[in-house]
Z-matrix of the N, CA and C atoms (Angstrom, degrees):
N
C 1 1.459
C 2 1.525 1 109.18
N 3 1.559 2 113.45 1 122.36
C 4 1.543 3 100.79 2 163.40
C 5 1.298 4 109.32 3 -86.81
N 6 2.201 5 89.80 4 167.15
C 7 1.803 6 94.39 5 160.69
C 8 1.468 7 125.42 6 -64.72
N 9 1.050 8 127.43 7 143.75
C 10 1.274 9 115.58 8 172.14
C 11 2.054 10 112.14 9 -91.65
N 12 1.524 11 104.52 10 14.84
C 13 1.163 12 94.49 11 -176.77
C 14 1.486 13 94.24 12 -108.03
N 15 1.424 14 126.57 13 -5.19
C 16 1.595 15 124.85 14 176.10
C 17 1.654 16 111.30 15 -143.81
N 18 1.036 17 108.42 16 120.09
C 19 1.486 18 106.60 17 154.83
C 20 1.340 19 123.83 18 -70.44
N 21 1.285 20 104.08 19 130.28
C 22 1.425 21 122.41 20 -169.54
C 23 1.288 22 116.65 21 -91.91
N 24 1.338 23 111.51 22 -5.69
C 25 2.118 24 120.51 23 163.79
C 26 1.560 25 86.42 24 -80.11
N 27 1.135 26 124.54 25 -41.45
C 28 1.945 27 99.19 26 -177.45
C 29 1.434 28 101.33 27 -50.41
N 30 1.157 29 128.45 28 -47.64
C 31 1.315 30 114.14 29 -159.90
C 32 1.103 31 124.96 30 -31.66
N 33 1.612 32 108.27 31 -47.93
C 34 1.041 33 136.88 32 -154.71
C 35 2.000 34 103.45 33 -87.45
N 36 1.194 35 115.18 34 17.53
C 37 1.129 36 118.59 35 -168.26
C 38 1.898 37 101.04 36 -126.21
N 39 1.006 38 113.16 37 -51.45
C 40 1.423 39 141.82 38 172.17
C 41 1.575 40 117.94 39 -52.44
N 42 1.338 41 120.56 40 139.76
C 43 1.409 42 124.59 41 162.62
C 44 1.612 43 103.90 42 -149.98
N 45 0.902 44 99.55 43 164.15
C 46 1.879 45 122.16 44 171.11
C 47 1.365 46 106.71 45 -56.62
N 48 1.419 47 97.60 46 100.39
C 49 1.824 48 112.53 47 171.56
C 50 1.725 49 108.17 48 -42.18
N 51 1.461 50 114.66 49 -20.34
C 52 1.732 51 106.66 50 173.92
C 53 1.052 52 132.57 51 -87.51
N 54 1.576 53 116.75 52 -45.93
C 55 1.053 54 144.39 53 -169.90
C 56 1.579 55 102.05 54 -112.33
N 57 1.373 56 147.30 55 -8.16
C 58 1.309 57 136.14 56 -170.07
C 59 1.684 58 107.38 57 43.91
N 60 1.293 59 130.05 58 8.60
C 61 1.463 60 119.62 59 164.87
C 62 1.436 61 116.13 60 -61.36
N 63 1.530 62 110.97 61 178.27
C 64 1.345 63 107.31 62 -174.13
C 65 1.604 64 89.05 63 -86.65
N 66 1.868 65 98.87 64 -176.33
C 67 1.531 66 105.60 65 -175.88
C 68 1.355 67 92.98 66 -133.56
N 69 1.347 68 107.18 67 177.43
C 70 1.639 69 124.97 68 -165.16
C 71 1.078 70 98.24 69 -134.99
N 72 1.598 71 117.09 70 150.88
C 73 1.505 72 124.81 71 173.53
C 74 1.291 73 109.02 72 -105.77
N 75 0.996 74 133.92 73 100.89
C 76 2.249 75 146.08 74 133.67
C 77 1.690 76 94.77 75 -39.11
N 78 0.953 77 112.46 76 108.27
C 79 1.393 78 127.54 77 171.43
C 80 1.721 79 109.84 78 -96.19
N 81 1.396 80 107.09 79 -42.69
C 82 1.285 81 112.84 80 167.11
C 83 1.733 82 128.52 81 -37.72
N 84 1.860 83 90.53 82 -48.96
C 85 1.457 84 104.33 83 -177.87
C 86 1.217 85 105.64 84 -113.91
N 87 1.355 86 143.81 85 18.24
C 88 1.307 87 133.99 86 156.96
C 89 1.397 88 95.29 87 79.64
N 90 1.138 89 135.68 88 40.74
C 91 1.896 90 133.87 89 178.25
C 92 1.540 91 113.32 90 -132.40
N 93 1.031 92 100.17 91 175.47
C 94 1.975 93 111.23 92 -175.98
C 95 1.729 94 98.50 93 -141.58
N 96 1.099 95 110.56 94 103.58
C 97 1.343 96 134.89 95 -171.37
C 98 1.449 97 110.40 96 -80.96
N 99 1.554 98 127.24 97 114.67
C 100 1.318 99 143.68 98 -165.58
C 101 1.806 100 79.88 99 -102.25
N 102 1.739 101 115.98 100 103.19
C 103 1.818 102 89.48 101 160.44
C 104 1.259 103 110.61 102 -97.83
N 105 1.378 104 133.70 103 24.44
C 106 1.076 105 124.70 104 159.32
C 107 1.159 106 129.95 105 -89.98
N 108 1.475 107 104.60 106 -32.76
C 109 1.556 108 119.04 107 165.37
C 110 1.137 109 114.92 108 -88.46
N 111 1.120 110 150.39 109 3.09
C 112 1.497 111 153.58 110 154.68
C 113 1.676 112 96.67 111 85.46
N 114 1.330 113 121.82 112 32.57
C 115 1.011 114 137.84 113 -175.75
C 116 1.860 115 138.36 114 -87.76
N 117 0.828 116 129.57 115 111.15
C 118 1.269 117 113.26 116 -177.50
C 119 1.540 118 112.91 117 -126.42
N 120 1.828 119 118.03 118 120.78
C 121 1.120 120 116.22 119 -154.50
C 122 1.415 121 108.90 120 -97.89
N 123 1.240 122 166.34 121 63.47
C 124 1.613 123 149.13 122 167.92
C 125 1.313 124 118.61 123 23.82
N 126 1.523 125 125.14 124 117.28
C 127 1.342 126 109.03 125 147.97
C 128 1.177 127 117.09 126 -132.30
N 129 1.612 128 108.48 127 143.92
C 130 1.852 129 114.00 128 -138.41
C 131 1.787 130 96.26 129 -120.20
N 132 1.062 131 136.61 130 121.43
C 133 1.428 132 138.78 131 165.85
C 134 1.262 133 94.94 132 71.59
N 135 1.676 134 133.74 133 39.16
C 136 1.559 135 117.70 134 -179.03
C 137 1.572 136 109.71 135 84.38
N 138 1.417 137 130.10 136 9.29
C 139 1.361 138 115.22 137 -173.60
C 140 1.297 139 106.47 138 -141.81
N 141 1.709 140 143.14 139 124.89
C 142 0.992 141 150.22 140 -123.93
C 143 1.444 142 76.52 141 -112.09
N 144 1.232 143 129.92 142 144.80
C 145 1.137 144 145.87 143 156.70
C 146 2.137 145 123.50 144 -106.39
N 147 0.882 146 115.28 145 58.66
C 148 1.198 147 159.30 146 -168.51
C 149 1.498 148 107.50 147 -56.24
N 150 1.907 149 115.00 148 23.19
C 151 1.387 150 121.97 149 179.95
C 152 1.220 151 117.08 150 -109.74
N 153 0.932 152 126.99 151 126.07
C 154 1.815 153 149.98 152 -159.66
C 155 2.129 154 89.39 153 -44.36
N 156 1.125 155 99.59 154 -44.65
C 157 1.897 156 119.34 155 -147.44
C 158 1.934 157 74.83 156 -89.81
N 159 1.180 158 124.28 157 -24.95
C 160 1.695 159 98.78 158 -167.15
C 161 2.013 160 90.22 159 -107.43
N 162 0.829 161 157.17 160 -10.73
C 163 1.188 162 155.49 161 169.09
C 164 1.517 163 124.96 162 -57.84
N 165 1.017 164 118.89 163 148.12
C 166 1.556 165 121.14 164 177.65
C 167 1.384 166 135.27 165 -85.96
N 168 0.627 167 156.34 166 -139.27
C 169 1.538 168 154.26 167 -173.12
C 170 1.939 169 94.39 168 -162.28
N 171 0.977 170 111.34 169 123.60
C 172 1.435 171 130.42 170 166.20
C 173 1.624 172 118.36 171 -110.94
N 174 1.475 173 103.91 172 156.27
C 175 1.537 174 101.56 173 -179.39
C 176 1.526 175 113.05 174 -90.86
């Protein structure tokens, strides 16, 4: 079953504006997980918001 709040072929299009690593989908929390950047990005109505200043800090 996909989410219907993210397409999961973006994933596959997308990397971490810092690090250019790949990203991971948290389906739980609606995020795209930079683990290189200790990063965690938002994605809001289906749309990854992919800004250094809107992302989280992960452990």
């Amino acid at each position: 079953m996909t989410d219907p709040a993210f397409d999961r072929r973006m994933l596959e299009q997308l990397v971490c504006p810092v690090t250019r690593a790949p990203l991971t989908w948290d389906a739980e929390r609606q995020e795209l997980i930079s683990r290189a950047a200790h990063l965690a990005f938002p994605v809001r109505g289906g749309i990854p918001v992919m800004l250094v200043g809107e992302a989280r800090e992960t452990d």
